[in-house]
Each structure stands twice: as C-alpha cells, then as structure tokens.
C-alpha positions as CSV (number, residue, x, y, z in Angstrom):
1,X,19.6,14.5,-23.5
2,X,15.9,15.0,-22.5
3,X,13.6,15.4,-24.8
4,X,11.9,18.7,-23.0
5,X,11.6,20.9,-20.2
6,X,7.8,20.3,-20.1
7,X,5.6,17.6,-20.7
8,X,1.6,16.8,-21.4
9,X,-0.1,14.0,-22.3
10,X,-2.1,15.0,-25.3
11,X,-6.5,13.7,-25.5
12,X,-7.9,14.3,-29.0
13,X,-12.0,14.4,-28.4
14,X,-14.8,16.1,-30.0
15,X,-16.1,18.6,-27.6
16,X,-13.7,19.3,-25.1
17,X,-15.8,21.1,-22.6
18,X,-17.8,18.3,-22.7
19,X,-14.8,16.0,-21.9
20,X,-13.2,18.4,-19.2
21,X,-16.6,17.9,-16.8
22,X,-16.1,14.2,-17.4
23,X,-12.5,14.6,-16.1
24,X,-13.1,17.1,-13.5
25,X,-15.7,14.1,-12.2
26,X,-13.0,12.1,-12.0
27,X,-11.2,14.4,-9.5
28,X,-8.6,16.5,-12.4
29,X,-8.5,19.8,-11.5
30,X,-8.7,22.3,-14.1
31,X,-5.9,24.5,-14.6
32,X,-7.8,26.9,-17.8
33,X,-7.0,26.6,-21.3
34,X,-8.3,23.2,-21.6
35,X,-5.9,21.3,-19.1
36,X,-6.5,19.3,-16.4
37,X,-4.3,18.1,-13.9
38,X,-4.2,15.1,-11.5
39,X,-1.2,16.5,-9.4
40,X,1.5,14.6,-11.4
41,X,0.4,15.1,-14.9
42,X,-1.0,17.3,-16.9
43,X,-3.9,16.5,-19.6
44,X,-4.4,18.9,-22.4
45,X,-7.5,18.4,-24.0
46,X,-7.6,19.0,-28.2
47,X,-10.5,19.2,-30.3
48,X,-10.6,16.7,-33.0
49,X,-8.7,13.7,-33.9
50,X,-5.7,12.4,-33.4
51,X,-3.9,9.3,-31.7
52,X,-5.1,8.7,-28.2
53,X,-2.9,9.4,-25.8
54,X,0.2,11.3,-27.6
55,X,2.8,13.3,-25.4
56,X,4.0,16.8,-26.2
57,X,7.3,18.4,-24.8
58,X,7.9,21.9,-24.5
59,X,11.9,23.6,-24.7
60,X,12.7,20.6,-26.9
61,X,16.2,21.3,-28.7
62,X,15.2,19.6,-31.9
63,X,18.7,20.5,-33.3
64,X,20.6,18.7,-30.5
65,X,18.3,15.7,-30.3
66,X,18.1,14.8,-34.1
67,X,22.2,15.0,-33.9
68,X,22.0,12.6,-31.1
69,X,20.3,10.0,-33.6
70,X,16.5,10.5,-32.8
71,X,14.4,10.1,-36.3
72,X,12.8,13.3,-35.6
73,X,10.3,14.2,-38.5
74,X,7.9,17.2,-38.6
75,X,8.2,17.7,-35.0
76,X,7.3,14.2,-34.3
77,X,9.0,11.1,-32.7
78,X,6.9,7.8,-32.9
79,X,8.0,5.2,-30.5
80,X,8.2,1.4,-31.9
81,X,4.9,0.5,-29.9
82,X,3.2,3.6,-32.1
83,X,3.2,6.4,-29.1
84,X,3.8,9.8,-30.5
85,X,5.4,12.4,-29.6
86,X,5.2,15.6,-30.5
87,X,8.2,18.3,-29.8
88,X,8.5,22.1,-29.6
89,X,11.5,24.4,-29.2
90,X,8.7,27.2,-27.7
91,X,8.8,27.7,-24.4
92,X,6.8,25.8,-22.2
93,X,3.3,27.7,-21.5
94,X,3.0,26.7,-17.6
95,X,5.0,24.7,-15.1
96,X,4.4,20.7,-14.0
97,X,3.2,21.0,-10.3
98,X,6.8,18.7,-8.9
99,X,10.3,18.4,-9.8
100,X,9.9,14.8,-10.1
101,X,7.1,12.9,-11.6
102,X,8.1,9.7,-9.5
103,X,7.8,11.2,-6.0
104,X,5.0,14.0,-6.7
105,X,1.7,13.7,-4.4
106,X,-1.4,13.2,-5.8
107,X,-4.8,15.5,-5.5
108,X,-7.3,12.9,-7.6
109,X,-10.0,10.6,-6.1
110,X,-8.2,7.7,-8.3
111,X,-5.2,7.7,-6.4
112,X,-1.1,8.2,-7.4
113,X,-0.3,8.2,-11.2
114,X,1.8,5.6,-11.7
115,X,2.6,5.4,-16.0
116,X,1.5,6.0,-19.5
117,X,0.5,1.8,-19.9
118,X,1.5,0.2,-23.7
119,X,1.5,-3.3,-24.6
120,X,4.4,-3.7,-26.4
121,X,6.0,-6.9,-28.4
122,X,9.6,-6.8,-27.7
123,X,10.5,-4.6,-24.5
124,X,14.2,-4.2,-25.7
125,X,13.2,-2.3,-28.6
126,X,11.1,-0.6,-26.8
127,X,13.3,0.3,-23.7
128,X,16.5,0.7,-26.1
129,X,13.9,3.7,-28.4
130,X,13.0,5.8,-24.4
131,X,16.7,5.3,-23.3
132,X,17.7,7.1,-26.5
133,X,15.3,9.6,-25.5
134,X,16.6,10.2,-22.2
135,X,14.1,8.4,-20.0
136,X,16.3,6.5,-17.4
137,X,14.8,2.7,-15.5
138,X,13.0,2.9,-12.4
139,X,12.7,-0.8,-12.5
140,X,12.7,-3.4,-14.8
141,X,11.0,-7.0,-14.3
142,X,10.1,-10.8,-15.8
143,X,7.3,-11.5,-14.0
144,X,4.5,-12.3,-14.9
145,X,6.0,-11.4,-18.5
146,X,8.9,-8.9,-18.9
147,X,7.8,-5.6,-18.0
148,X,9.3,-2.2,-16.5
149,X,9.2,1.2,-15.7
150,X,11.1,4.2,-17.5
151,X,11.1,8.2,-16.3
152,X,12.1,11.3,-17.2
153,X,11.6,13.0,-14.3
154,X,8.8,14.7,-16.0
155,X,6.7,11.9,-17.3
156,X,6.2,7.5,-16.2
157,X,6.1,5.2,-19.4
158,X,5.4,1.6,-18.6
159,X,6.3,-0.8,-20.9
160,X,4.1,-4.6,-20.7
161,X,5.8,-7.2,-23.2
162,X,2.5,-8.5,-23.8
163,X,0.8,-9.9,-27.1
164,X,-2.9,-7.8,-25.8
165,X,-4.6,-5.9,-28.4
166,X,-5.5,-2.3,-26.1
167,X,-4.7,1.7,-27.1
168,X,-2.7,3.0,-24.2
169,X,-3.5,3.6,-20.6
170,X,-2.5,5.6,-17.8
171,X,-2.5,3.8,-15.0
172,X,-3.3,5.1,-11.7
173,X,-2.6,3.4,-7.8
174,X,-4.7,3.3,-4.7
175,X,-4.6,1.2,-1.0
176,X,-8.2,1.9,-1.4
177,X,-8.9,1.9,-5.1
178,X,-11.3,-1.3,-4.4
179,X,-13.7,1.6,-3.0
180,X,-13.0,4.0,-5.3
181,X,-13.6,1.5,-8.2
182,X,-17.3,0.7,-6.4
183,X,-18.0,4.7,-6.1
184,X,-16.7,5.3,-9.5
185,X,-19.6,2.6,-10.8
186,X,-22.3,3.7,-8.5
187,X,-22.1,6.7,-10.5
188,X,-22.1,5.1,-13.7
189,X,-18.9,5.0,-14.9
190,X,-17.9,2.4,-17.6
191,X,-15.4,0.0,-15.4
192,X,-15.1,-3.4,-17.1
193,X,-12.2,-6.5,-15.3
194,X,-9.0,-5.4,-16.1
195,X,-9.1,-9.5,-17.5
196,X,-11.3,-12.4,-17.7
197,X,-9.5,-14.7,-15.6
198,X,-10.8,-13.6,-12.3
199,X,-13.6,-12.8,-10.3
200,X,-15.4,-10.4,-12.8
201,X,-17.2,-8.7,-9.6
202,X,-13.3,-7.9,-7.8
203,X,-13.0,-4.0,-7.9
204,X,-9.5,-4.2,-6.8
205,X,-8.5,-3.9,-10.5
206,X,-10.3,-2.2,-13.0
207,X,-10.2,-0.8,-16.7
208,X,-11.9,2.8,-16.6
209,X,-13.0,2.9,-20.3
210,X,-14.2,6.9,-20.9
211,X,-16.3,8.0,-24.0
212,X,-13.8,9.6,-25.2
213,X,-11.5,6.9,-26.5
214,X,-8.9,6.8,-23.2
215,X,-8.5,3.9,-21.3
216,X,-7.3,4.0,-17.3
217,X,-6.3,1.2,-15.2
218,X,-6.9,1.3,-11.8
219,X,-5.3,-0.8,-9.6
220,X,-5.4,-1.6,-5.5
221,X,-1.6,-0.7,-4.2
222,X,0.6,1.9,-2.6
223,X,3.5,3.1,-4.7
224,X,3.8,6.3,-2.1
225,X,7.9,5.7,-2.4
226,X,8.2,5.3,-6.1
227,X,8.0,1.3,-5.9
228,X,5.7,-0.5,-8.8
C-alpha cells in the first residue's frame, strides 16, 4: 500500500520569503502558499525548525498502513537512515504536476530531478523499510558501493551504502550541468566538489550547499528515460 496520494518534500528555514527568492533563483517556480516546484517535486517551505529535508503525504490511510506493520507514531514514520515522514488522512491541498515522478519533464535551470540522496549503512535495511512502504526498485546496483533507486510514482529516494557523514540531498541531472554549475557560481552560489579526489575545479559534479541547511547534488548526465 502507498503511503499517500500526494507528496512534498518538507524545508524547515527561518524566513521563508527569504528562502523562496533563493529557490525561485534557482529556477523553482512558485506555486503560492509557500511551495515551489521544479516540475517533478514539490517543495513546501516551513518556518522554523525541523529535520532537513522530511517528506509529507497527503490521503494517507493511517489505519490501513499501521495494520500492514508500519511503526507509525504521531503521524510520523522515520526511516532507519533517520528520513521522516510525516502522514495525513486530509486531503491533499493541490495536485503533483505528472502521474509519474520517474518520467515527468522538468522546467528548472538544474536539470531533471533525479532522488531524495541519503547515505545510508546497510542498504537492505534500508530498501527492506521503503518496500514496506510501498516504494517499488527502479534499479538497484554494487558499483562503486551498493546503491539503488526506489519510487513511488510520486516521489525518487536514492539509497548510497556509504559510511559519509552528509544531511540528505536531492539530486538533480543535466547533459549540460558542467555550464549550469559555472553560471550557478558566477552568481555566487556556494558550490563546493562533490569529493576531494578529483579535480576540485571540474563543474561536471557539484554539491549546491544553500544557507538554508539543504544540500543539492548536481551532476553532468541524461536520465531523460528514467535510467540512473
């Protein structure tokens, strides 16, 4: 069983006009009320704290779900790598702009949304907690470490069995993200090497690090048809 009928990635910042012209910079439309959409997802900015980036579904049947063994409490799931995710039986308050997250165009300058990026220490627990939740494998890997992608038609989680320190990402694809990453710091974005073992002046991969405690990757490639 899904977990919703709707889905948004949740941004806890102080001031979230503030934030929303930092996003709209990056090419997220605003859709009122405080969301912002890339084409794919939508972001819903919240004033004040709270773990950095969470998920919330809409038309959740908490009921249902808790029978089928999720450890639902106060609303809440909490996935074994720490993502929350917050559920609610209301209605959903707009519609996602596709049918399917996976195949959806884009309409931002950083190119086609490709996951919600954790580092995670043991990708079968991981996987094994989102297939419980309904998410079904788009593809699953071992190289360069075991790694894979999991959808729900509504939202991309990417699971990295990695032992790296970092909040989670999204993680966005471009054949011509090299340029984008070269605009992006011309105009004084904070874009550090996505690792230390290459060329630290290589745009083709970059970690976008905002103010406001979210992290993107940004990475040269075309997954137009789905592929990772």
């Amino acid at each position: 069983m899904k977990l919703g009928s709707y889905v948004e990635i949740l941004h806890y910042v102080a001031d979230t006009a503030v934030a929303g012209a930092y996003y709209q910079r990056l090419g997220l439309a605003s859709l009122g009320d405080d969301v912002y959409t890339d084409g794919r997802y939508h972001l819903h900015l919240l004033a004040g704290e709270g773990p950095n980036p969470s998920l919330r579904y809409f038309g959740a049947d908490i009921d249902a779900l808790q029978a089928g063994g999720l450890d639902i409490a106060d609303g809440r799931l909490i996935s074994p790598a720490g993502i929350h995710i917050l559920l609610s039986s209301d209605a959903p308050p707009r519609h996602l702009p596709h049918d399917n997250v996976a195949r959806a165009p884009d309409i931002t300058r950083l190119g086609k949304f490709g996951e919600v990026s954790a580092f995670i220490p043991d990708i079968n627990v991981e996987c094994t907690f989102w297939e419980a939740a309904g998410y079904e494998t788009l593809g699953r890997y071992q190289q360069p470490t075991p790694w894979g992608i999991w959808h729900d038609q509504l939202m991309l989680i990417g699971l990295h069995q990695e032992d790296v320190d970092e909040p989670f990402a999204i993680c966005h694809f471009s054949p011509d993200m090299k340029e984008v990453n070269g605009q992006l710091k011309a105009e004084g974005f904070d874009l550090q090497p996505f690792d230390t073992s290459g060329d630290p002046d290589d745009l083709s991969w970059q970690k976008l690090m905002t103010p406001y405690g979210l992290m993107f990757y940004l990475f040269t490639g075309d997954i137009s048809d789905a592929q990772p």
